[in-house]
C-alpha positions, -999 to +999 in steps of 0.1 A: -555+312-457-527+301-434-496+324-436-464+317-421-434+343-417-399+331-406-375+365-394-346+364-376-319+355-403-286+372-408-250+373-412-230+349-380-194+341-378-188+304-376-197+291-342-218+317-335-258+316-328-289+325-342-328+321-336-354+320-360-391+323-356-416+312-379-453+329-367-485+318-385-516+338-392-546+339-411-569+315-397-573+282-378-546+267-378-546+228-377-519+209-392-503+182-366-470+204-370-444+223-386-410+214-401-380+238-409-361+234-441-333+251-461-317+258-493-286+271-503-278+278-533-274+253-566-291+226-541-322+213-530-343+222-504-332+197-477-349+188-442-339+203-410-363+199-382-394+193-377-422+192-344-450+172-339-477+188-321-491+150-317-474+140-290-446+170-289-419+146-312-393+167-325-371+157-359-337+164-365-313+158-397-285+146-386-264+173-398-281+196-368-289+176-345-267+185-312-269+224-326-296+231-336-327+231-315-366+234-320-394+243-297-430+261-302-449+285-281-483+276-282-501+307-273-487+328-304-489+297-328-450+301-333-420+277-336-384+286-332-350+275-342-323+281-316-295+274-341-260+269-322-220+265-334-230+275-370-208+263-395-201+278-430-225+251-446-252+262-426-258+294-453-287+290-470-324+302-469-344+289-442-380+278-448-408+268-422-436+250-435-466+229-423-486+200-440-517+208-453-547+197-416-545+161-405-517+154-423-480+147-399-448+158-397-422+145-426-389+151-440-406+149-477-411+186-482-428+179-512-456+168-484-459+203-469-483+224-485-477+259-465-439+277-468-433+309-454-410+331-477-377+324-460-348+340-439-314+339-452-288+323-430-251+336-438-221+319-417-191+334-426-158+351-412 
């Protein structure tokens, strides 16, 4: 059984940075790639990034893209969000998630069928 664990959440003042990492374990892993989303509270979970391991395409919603950046290191099957000039609606908890094998990349997250448990993203002063 595939397990994903995000870490590297916390408490940032706005503008400042943070990286999360999202590691999976537990067996072959085969999906085409992995997506990041987030939810903060009273709304749904939204789409932030995702990477295609296709043909290396990465995703952005446009409320991250030019601050937020994604990349993957292959040998430890993990993926990383450099997130950069974090604003106050940035808080929320912060999900990575794959599709279930053969299945692509999407912003549907209702199309992702592993989560990890989440890393909570505060931006405040």
């Amino acid at each position: 059984q595939v397990q994903l664990v995000e870490s590297g959440g916390g408490v940032v003042q706005p503008e400042g940075s943070l990286r999360l990492s999202c590691e999976a374990s537990g067996g072959t892993f085969s999906s085409y790639g992995m997506g990041w989303f987030r939810q903060a509270p009273g709304k749904e979970r939204e789409f932030v990034g995702a990477l295609s391991w296709i043909d290396g395409a990465i995703y952005y919603a446009d409320s991250v893209r030019g601050r937020f950046t994604i990349s993957r290191d292959n040998a430890k099957n993990a993926m990383y969000l450099q997130m950069n000039s974090l604003k106050t609606e940035d808080t929320a908890v912060y999900y990575c998630a794959a599709p279930r094998p053969g299945v692509g990349v999407t912003q549907n997250p209702r199309l992702y069928t592993y989560w990890g448990q989440g890393t909570r993203v505060t931006v405040s002063s």
